[in-house]
mmCIF file as Biopython writes it, N, C-alpha, C and O atoms, coordinates in Angstrom:
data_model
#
loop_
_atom_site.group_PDB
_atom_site.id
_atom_site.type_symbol
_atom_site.label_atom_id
_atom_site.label_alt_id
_atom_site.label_comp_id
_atom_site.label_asym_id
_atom_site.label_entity_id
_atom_site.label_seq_id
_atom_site.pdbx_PDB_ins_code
_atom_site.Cartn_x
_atom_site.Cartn_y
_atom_site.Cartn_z
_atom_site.occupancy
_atom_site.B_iso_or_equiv
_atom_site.auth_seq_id
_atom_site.auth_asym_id
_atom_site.pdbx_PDB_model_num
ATOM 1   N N  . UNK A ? 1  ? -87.651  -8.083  23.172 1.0 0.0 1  A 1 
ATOM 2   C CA . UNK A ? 1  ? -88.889  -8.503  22.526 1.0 0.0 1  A 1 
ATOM 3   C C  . UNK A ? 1  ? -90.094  -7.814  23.171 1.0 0.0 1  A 1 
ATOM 4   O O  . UNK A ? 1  ? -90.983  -7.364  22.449 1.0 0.0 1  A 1 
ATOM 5   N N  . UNK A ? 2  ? -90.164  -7.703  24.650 1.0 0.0 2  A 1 
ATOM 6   C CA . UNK A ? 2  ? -91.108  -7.226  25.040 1.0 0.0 2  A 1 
ATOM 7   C C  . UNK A ? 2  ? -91.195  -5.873  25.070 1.0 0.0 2  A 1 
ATOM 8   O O  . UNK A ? 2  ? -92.374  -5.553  25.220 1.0 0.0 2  A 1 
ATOM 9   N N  . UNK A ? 3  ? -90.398  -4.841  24.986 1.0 0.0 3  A 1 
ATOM 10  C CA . UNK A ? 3  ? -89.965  -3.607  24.675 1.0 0.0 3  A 1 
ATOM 11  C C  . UNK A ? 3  ? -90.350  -3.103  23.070 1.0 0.0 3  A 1 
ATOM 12  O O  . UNK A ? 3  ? -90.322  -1.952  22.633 1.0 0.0 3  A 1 
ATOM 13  N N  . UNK A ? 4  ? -90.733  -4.427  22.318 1.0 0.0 4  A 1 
ATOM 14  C CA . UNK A ? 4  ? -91.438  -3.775  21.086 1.0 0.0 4  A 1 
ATOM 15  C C  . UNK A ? 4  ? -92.639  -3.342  20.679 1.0 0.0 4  A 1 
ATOM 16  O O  . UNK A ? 4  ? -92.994  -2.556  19.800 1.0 0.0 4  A 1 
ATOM 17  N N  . UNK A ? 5  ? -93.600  -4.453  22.035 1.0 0.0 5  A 1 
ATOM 18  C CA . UNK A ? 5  ? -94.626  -4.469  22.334 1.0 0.0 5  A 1 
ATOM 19  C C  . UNK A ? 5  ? -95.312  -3.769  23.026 1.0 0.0 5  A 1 
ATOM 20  O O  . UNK A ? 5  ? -96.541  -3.780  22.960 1.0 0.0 5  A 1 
ATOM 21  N N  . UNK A ? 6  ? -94.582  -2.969  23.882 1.0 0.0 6  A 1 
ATOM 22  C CA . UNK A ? 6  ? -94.754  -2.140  24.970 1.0 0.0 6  A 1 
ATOM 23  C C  . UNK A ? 6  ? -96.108  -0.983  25.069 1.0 0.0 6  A 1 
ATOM 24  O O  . UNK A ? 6  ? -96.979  -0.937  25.939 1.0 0.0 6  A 1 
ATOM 25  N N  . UNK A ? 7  ? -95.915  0.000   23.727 1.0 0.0 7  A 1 
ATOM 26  C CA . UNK A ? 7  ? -96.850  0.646   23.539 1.0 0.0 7  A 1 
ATOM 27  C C  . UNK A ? 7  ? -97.922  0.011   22.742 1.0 0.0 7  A 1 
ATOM 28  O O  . UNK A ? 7  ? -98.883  0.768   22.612 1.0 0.0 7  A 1 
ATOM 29  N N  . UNK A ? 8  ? -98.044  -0.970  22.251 1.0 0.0 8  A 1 
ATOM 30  C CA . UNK A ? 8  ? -99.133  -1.912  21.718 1.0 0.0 8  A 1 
ATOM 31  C C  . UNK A ? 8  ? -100.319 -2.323  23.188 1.0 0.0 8  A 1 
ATOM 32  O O  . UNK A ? 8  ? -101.543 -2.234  23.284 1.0 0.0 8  A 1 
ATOM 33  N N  . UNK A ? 9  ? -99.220  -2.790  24.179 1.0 0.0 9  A 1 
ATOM 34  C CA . UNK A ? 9  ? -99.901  -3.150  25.315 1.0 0.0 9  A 1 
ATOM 35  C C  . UNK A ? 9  ? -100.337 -2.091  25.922 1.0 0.0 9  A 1 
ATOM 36  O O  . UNK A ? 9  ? -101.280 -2.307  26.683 1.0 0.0 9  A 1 
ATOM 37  N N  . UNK A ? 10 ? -99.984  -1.050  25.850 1.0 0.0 10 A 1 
ATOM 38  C CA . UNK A ? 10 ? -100.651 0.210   26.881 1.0 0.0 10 A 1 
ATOM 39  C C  . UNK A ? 10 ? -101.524 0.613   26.453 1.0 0.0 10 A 1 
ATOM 40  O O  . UNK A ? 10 ? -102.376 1.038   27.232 1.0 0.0 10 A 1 
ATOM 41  N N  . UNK A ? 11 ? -101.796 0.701   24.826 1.0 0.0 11 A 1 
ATOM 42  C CA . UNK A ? 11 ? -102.678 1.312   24.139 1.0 0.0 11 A 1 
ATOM 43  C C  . UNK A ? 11 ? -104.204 0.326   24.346 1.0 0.0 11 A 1 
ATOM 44  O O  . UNK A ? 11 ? -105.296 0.752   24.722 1.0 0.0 11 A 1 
ATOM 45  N N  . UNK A ? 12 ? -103.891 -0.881  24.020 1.0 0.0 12 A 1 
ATOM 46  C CA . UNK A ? 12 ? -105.045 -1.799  24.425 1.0 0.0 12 A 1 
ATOM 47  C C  . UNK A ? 12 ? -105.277 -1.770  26.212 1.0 0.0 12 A 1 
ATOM 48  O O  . UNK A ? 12 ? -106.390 -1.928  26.711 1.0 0.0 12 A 1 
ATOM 49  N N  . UNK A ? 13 ? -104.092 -1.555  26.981 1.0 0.0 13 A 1 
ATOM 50  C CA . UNK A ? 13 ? -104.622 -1.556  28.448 1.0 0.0 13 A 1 
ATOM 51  C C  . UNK A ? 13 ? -105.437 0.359   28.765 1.0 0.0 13 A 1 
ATOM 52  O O  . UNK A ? 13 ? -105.920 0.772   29.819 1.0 0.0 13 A 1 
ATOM 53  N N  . UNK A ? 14 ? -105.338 0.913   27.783 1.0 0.0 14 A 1 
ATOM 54  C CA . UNK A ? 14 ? -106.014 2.276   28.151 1.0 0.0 14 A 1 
ATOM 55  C C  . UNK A ? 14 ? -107.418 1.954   27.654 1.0 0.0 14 A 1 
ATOM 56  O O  . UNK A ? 14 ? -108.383 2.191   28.380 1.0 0.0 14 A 1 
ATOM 57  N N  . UNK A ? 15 ? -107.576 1.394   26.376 1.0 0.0 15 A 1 
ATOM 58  C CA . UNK A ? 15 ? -109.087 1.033   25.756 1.0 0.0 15 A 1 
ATOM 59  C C  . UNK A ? 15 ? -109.680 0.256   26.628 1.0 0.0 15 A 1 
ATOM 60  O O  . UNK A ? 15 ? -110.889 0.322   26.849 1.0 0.0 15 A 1 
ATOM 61  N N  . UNK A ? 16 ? -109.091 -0.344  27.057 1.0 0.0 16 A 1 
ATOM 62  C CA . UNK A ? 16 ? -110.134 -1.517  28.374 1.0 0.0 16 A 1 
ATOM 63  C C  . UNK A ? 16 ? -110.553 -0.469  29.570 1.0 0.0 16 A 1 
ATOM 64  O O  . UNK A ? 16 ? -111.565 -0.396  30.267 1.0 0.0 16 A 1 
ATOM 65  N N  . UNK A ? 17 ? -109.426 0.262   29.518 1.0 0.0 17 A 1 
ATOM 66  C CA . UNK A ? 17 ? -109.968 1.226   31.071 1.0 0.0 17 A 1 
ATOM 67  C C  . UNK A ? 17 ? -110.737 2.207   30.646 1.0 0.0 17 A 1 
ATOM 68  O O  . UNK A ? 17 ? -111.630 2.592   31.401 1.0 0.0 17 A 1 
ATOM 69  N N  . UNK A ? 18 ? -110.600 2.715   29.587 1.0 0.0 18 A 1 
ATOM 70  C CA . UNK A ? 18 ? -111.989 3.451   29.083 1.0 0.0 18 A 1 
ATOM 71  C C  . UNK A ? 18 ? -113.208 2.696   29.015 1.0 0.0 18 A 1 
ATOM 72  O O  . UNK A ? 18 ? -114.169 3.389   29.351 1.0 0.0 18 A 1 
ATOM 73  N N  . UNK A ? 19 ? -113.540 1.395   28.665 1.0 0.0 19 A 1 
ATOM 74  C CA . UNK A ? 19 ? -114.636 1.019   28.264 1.0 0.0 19 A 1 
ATOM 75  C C  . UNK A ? 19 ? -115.202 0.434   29.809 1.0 0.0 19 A 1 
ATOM 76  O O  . UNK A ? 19 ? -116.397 0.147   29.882 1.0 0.0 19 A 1 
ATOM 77  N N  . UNK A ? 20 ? -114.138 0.226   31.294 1.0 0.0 20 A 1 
ATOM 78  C CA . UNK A ? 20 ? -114.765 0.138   32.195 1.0 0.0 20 A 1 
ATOM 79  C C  . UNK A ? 20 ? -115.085 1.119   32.957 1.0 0.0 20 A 1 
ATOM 80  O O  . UNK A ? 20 ? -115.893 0.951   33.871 1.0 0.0 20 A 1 
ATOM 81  N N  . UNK A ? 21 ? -114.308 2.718   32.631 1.0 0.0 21 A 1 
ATOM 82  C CA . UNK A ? 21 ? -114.808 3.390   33.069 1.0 0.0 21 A 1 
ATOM 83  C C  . UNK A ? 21 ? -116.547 4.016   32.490 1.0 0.0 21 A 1 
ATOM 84  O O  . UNK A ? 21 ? -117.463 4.196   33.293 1.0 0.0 21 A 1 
ATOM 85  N N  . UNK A ? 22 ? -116.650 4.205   31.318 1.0 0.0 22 A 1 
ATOM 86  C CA . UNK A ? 22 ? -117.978 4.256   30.813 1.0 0.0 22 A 1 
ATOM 87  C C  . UNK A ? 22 ? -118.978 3.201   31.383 1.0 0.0 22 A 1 
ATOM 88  O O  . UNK A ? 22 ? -120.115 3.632   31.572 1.0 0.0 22 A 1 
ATOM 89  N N  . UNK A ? 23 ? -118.709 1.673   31.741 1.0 0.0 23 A 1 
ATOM 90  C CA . UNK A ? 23 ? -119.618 1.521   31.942 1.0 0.0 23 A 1 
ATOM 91  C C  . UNK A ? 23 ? -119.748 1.486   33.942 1.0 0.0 23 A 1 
ATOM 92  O O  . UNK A ? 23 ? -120.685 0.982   34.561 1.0 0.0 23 A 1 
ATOM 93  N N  . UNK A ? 24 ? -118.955 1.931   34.342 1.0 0.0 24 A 1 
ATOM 94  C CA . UNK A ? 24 ? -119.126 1.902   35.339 1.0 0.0 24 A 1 
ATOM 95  C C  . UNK A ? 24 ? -119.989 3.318   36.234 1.0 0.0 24 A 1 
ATOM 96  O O  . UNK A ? 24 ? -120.239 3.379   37.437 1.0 0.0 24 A 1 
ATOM 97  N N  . UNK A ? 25 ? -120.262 4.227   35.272 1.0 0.0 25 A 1 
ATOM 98  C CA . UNK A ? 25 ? -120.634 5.011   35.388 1.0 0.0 25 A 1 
ATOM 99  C C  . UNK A ? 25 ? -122.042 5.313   34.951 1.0 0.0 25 A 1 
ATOM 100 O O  . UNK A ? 25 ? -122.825 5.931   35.673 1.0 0.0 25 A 1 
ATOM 101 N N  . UNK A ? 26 ? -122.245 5.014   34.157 1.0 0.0 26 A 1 
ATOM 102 C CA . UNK A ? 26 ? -123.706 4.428   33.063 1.0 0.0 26 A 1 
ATOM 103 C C  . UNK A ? 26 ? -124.629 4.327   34.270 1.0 0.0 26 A 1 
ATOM 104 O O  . UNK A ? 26 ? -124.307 3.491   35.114 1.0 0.0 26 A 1 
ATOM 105 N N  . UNK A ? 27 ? -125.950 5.197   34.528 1.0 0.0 27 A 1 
ATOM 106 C CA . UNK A ? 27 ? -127.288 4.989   35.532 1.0 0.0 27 A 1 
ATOM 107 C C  . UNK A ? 27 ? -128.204 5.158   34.744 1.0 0.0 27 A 1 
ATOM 108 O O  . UNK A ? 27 ? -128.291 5.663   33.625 1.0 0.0 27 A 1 
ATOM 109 N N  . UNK A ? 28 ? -129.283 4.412   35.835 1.0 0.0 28 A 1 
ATOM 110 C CA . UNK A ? 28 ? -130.495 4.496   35.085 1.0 0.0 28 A 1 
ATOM 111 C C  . UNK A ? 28 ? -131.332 5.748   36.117 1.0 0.0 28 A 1 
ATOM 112 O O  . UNK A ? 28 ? -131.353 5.654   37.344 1.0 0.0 28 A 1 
ATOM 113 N N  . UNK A ? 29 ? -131.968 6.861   35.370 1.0 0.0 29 A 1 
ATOM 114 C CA . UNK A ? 29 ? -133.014 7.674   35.953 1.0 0.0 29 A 1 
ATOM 115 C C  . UNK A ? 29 ? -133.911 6.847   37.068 1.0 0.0 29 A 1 
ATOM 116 O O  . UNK A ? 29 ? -133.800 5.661   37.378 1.0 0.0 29 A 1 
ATOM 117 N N  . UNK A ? 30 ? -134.663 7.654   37.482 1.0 0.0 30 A 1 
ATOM 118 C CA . UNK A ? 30 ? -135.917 6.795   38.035 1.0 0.0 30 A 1 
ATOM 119 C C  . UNK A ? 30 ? -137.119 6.867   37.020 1.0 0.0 30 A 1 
ATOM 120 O O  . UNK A ? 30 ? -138.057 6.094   37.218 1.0 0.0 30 A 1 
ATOM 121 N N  . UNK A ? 31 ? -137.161 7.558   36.164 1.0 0.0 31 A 1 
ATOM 122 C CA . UNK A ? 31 ? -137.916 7.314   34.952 1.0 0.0 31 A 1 
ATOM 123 C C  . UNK A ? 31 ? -137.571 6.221   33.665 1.0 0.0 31 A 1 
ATOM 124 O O  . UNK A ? 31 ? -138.303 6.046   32.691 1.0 0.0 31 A 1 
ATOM 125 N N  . UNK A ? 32 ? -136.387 5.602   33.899 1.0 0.0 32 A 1 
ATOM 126 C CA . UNK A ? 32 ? -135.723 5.016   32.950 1.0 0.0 32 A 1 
ATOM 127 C C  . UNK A ? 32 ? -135.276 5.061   31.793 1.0 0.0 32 A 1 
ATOM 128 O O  . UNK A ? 32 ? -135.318 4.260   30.860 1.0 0.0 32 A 1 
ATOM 129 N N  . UNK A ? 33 ? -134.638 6.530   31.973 1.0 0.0 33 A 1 
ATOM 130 C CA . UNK A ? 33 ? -133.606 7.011   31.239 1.0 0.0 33 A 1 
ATOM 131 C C  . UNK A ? 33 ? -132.630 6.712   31.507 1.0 0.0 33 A 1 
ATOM 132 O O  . UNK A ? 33 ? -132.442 7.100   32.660 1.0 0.0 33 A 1 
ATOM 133 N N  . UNK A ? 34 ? -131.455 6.013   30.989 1.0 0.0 34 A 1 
ATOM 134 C CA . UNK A ? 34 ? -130.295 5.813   31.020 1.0 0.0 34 A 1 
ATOM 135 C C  . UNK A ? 34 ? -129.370 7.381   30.788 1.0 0.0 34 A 1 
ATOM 136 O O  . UNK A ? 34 ? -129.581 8.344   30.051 1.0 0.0 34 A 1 
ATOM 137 N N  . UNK A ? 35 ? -128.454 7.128   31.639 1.0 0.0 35 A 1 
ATOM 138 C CA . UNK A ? 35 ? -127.708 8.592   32.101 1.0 0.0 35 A 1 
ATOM 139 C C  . UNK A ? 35 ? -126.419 7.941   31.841 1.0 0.0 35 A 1 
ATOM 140 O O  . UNK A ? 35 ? -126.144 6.824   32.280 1.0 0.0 35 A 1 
ATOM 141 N N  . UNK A ? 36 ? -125.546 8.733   31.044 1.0 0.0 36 A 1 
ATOM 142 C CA . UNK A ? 36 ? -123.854 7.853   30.525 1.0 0.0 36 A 1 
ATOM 143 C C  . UNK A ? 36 ? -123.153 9.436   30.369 1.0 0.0 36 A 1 
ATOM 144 O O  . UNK A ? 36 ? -123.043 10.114  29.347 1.0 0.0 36 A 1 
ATOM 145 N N  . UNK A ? 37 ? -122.851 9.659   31.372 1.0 0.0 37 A 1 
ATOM 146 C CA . UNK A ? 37 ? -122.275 10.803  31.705 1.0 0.0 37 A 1 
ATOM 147 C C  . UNK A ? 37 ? -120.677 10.648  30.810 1.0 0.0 37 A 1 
ATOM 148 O O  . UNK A ? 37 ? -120.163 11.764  30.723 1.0 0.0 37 A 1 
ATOM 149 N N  . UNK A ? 38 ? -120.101 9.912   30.371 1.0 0.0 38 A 1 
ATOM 150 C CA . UNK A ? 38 ? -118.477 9.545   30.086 1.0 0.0 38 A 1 
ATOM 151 C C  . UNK A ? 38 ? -119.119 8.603   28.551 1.0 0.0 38 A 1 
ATOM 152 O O  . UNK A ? 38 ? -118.842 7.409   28.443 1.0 0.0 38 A 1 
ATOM 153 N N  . UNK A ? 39 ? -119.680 9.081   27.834 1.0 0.0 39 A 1 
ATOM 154 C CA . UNK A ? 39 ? -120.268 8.391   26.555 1.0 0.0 39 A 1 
ATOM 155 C C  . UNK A ? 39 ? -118.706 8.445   25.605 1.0 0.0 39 A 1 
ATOM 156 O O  . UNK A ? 39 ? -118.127 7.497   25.074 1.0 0.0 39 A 1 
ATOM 157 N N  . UNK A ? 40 ? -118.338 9.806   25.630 1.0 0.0 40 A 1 
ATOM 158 C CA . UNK A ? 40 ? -117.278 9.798   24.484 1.0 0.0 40 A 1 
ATOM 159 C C  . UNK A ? 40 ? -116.242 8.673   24.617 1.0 0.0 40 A 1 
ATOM 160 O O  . UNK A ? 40 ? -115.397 8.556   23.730 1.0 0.0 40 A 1 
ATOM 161 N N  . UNK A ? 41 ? -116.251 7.938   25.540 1.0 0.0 41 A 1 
ATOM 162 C CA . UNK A ? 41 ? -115.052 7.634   26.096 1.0 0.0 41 A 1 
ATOM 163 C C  . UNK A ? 41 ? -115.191 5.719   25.364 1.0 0.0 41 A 1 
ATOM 164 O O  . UNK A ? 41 ? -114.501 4.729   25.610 1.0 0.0 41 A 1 
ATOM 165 N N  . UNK A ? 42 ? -116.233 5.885   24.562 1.0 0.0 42 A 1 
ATOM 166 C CA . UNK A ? 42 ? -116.717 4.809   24.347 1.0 0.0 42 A 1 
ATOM 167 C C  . UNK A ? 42 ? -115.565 4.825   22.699 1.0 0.0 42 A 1 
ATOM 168 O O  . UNK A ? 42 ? -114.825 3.844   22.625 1.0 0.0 42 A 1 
ATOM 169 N N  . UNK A ? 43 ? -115.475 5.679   21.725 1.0 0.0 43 A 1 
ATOM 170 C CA . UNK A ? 43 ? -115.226 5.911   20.719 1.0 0.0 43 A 1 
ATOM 171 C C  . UNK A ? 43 ? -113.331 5.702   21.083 1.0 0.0 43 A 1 
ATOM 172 O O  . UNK A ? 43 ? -112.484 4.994   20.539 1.0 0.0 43 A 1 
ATOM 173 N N  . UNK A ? 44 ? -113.286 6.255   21.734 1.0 0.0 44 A 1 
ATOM 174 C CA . UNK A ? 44 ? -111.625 6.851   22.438 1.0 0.0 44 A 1 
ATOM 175 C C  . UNK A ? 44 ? -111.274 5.412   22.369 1.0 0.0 44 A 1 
ATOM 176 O O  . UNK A ? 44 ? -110.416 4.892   21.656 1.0 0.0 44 A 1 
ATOM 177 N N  . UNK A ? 45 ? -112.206 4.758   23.363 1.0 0.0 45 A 1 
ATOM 178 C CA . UNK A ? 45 ? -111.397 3.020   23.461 1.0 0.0 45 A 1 
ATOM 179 C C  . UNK A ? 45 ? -111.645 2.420   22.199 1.0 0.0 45 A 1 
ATOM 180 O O  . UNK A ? 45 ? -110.764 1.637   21.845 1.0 0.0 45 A 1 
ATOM 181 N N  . UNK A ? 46 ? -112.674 2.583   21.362 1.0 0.0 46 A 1 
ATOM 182 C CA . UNK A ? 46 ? -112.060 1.308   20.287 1.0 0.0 46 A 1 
ATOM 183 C C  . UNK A ? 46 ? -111.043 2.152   19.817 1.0 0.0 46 A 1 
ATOM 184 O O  . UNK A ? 46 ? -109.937 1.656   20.035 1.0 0.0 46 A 1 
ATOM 185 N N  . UNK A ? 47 ? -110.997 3.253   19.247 1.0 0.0 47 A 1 
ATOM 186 C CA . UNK A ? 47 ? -109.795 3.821   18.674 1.0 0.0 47 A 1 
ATOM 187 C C  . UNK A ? 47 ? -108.123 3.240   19.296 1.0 0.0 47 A 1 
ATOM 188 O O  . UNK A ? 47 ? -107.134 2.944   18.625 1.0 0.0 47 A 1 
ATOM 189 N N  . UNK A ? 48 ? -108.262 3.234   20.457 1.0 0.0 48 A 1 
ATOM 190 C CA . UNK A ? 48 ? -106.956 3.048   21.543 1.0 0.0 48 A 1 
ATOM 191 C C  . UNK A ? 48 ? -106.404 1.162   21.698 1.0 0.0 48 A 1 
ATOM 192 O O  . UNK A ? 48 ? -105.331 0.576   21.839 1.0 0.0 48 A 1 
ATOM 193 N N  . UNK A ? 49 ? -108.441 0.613   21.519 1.0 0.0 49 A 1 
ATOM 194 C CA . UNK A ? 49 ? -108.013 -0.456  21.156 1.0 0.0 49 A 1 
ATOM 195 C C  . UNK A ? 49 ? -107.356 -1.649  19.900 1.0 0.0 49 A 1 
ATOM 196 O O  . UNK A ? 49 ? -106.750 -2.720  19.899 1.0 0.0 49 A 1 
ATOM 197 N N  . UNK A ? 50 ? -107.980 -0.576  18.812 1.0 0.0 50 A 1 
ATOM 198 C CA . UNK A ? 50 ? -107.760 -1.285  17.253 1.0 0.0 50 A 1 
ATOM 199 C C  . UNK A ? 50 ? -106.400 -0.721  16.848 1.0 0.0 50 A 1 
ATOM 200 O O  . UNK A ? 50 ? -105.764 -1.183  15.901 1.0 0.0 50 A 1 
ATOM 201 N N  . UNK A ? 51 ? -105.943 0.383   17.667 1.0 0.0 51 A 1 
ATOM 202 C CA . UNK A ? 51 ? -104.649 1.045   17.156 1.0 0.0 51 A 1 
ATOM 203 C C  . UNK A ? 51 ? -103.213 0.306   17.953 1.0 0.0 51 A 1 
ATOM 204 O O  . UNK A ? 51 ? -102.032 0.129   17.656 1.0 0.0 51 A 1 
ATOM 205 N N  . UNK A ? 52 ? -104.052 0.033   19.042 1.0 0.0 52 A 1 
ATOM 206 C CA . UNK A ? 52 ? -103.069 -1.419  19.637 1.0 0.0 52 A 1 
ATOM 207 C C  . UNK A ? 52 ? -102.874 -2.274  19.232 1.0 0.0 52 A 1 
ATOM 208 O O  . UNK A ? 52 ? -101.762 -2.750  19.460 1.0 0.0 52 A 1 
ATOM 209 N N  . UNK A ? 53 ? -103.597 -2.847  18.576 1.0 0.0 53 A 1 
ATOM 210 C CA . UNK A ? 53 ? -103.905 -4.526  17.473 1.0 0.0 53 A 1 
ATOM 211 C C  . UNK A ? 53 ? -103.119 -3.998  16.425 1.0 0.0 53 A 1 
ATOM 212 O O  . UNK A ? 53 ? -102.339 -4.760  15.854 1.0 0.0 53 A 1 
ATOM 213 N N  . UNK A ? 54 ? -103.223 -2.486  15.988 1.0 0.0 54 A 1 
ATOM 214 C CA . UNK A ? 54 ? -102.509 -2.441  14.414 1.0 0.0 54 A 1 
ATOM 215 C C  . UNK A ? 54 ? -101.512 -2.312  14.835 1.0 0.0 54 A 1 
ATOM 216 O O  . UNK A ? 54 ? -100.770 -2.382  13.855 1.0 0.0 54 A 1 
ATOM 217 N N  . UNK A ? 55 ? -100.775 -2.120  15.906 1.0 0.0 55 A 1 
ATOM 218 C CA . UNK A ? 55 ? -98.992  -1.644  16.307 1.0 0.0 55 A 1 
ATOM 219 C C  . UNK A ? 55 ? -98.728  -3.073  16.477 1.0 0.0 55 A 1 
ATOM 220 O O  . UNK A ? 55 ? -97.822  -3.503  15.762 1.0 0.0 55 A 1 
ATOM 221 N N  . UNK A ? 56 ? -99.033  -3.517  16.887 1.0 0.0 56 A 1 
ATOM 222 C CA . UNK A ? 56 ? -98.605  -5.127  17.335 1.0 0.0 56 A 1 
ATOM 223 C C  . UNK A ? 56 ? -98.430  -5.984  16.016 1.0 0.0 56 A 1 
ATOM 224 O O  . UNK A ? 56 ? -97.414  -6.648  15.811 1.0 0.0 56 A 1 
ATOM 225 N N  . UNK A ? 57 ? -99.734  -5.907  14.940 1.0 0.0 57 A 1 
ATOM 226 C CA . UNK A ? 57 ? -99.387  -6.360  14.269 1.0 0.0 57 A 1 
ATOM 227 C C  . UNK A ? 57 ? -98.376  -6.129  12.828 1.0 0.0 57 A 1 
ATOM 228 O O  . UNK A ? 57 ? -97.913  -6.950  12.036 1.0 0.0 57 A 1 
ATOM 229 N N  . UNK A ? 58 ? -98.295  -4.889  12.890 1.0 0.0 58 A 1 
ATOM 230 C CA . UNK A ? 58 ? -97.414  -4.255  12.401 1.0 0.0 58 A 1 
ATOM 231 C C  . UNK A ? 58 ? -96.009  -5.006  12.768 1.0 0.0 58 A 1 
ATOM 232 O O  . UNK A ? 58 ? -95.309  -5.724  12.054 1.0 0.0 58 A 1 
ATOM 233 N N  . UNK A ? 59 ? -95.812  -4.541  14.304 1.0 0.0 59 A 1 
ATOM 234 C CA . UNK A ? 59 ? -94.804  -5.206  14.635 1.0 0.0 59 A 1 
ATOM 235 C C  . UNK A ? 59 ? -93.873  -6.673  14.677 1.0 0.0 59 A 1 
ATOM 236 O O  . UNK A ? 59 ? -92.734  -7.005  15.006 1.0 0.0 59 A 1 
ATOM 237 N N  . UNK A ? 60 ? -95.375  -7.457  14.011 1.0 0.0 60 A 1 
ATOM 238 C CA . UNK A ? 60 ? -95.012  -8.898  14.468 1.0 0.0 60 A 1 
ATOM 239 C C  . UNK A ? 60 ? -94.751  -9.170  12.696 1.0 0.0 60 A 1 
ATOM 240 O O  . UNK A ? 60 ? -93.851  -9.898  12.277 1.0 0.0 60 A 1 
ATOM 241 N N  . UNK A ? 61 ? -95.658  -8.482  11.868 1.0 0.0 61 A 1 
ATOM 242 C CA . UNK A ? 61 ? -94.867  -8.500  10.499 1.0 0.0 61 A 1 
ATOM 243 C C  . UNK A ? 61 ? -93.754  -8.338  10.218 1.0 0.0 61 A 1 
ATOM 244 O O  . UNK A ? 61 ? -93.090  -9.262  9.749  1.0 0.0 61 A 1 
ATOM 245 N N  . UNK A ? 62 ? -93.184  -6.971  10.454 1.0 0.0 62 A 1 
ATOM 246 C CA . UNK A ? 62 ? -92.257  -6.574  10.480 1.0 0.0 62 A 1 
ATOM 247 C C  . UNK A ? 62 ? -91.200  -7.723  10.812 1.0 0.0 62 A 1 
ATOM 248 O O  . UNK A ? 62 ? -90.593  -8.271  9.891  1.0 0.0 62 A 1 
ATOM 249 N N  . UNK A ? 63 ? -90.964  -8.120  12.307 1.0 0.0 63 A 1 
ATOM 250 C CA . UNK A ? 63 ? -90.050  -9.418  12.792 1.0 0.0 63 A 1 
ATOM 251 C C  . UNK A ? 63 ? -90.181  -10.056 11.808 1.0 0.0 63 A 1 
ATOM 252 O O  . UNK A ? 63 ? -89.123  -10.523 11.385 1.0 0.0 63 A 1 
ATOM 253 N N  . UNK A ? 64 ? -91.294  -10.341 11.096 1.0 0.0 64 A 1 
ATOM 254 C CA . UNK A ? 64 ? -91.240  -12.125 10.883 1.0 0.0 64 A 1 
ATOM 255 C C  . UNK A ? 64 ? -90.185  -11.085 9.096  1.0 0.0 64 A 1 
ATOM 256 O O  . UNK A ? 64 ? -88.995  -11.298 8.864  1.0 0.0 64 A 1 
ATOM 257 N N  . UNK A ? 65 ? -90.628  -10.598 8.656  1.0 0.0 65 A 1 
ATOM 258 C CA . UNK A ? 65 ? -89.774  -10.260 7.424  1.0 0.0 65 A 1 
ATOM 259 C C  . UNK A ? 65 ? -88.386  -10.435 7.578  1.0 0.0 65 A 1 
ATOM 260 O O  . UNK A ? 65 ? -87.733  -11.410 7.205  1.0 0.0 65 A 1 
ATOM 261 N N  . UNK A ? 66 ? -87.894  -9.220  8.270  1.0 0.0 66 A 1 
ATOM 262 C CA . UNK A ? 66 ? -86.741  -9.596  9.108  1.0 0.0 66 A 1 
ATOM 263 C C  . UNK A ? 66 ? -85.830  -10.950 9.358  1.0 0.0 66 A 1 
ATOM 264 O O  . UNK A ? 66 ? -84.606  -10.989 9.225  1.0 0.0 66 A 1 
ATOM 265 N N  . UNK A ? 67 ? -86.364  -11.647 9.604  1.0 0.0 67 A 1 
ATOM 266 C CA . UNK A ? 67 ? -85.874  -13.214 9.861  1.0 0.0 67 A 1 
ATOM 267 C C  . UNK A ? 67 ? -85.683  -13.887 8.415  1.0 0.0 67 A 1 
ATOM 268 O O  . UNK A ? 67 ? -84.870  -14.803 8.286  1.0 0.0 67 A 1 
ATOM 269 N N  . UNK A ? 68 ? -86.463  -13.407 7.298  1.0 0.0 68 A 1 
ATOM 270 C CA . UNK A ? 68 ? -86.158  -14.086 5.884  1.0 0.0 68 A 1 
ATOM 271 C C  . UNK A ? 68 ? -85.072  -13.612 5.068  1.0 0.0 68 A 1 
ATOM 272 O O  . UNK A ? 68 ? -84.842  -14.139 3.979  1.0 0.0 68 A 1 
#
């Protein structure tokens, strides 16, 4: 069971580490410009994250058909 899930979970555990790496990086100038050196990385995680949600749920459809 958990082996179906597997790449569902990695894909959502890479989108979280993208979205803490962006913001962990994110400064402010001394003029107060905000500086986000790792911006793309913002797009990458929802992608990594919504494509995790769709494998999973894919997957959990799938089972439940299966069983009828």
């Amino acid at each position: 069971m958990m082996k179906k899930y597997l790449l569902a979970i990695v894909l959502i555990s890479l989108g979280a580490t993208c979205l803490f790496i962006h913001g962990a990086t994110s400064k402010m100038d001394g003029t107060g410009l905000l500086i986000e050196p790792y911006f793309f990385l913002v797009p990458i995680s929802y992608l990594l994250f919504f494509s995790g949600i769709g494998i999973s749920l894919f997957g959990f459809i799938t089972s439940r058909l299966k069983k009828q």
